[in-house]
N, C-alpha and C positions, 0 to 999 in steps of 0.2 A: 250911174245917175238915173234916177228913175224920179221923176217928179211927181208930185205927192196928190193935184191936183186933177190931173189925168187918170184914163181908163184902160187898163189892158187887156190883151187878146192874147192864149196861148200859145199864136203862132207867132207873137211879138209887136203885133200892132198896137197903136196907141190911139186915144180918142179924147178927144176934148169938145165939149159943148161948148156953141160959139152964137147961139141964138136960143128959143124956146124947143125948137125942136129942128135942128141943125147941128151937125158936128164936124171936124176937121180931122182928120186921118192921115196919120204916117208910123213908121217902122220906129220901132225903141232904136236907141242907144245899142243895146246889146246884139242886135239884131247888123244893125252898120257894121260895127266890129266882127262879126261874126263873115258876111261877105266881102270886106274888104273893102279896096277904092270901086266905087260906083261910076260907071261908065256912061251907063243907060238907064233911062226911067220910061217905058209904055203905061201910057196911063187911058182910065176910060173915057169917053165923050161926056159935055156937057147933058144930058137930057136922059142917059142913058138908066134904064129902072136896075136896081141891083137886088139881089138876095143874102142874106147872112151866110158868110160861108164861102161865095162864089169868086172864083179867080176874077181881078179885073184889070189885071196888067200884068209885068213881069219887071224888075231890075237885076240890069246885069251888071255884074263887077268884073272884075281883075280875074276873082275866083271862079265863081259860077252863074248863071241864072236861076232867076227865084221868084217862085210868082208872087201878087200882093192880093192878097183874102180882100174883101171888103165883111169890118165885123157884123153889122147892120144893114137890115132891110131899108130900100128907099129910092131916091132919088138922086144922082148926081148932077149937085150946083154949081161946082166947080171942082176946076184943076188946078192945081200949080203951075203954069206956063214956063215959069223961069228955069225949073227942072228939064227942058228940051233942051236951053242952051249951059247947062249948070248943070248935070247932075249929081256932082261932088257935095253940092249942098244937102244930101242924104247924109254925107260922112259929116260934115263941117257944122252941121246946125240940125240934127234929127226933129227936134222938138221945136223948133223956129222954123227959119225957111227953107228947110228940108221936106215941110207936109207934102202931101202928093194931094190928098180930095177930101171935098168935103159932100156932104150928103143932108139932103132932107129928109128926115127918118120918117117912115111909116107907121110907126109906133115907137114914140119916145121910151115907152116902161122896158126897151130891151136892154136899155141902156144901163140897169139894174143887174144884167146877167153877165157883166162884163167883171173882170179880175180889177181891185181896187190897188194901191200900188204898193203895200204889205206884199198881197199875196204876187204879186207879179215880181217882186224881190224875191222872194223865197222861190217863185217856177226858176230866174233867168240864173239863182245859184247851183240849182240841181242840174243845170246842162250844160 
């Protein structure tokens, strides 16, 4: 399941625009199944500045631990909260109430450099 209106990350992140220059953040589908039952979600603070690229948490499963990229430069507006007492909502709902954060971007046009959901079918079949 790869929803067609979302953005992907080669490391399997997904992103969706939720304001003018705000988007919400969590792990594909592919990525859930990939780690199994989710145990744990560390996620980052409210206010915290992020960079593209940069570790900002870790979910651990059943299988292993895994850190969580943030794809986009910016801000963090929010968390997930529910995921402290829930973290199976990563397996149960990836693209619902599975998100982990959302972010005030620093520059929206990054948002351009991200895998459209064509090409993010074609990455998650090759692995």
């Amino acid at each position: 399941m790869v929803p067609e209106e979302l953005k992907y990350t080669q490391e399997h992140e997904w992103v969706a625009l939720v304001g003018a220059d705000s988007v919400r953040v969590g792990i594909t589908d592919f990525a859930q199944t990939q780690l199994g039952d989710v145990v744990f979600v560390q996620l980052p603070e409210v206010g915290e500045q992020v960079t593209a690229g940069q570790s900002v948490g870790e979910v651990e499963s059943t299988k292993s631990v895994s850190d969580i990229y943030v794809p986009l430069a910016g801000e963090v507006i929010g968390r997930n909260e529910a995921l402290d007492a829930s973290p199976e909502l990563v397996n149960s709902d990836p693209y619902g109430e599975g998100w982990m954060i959302e972010i005030k971007l620093a520059d929206p046009t990054e948002l351009d450099e991200l895998l459209d959901a064509d090409a993010y079918r074609r990455l998650s079949e090759q692995a």
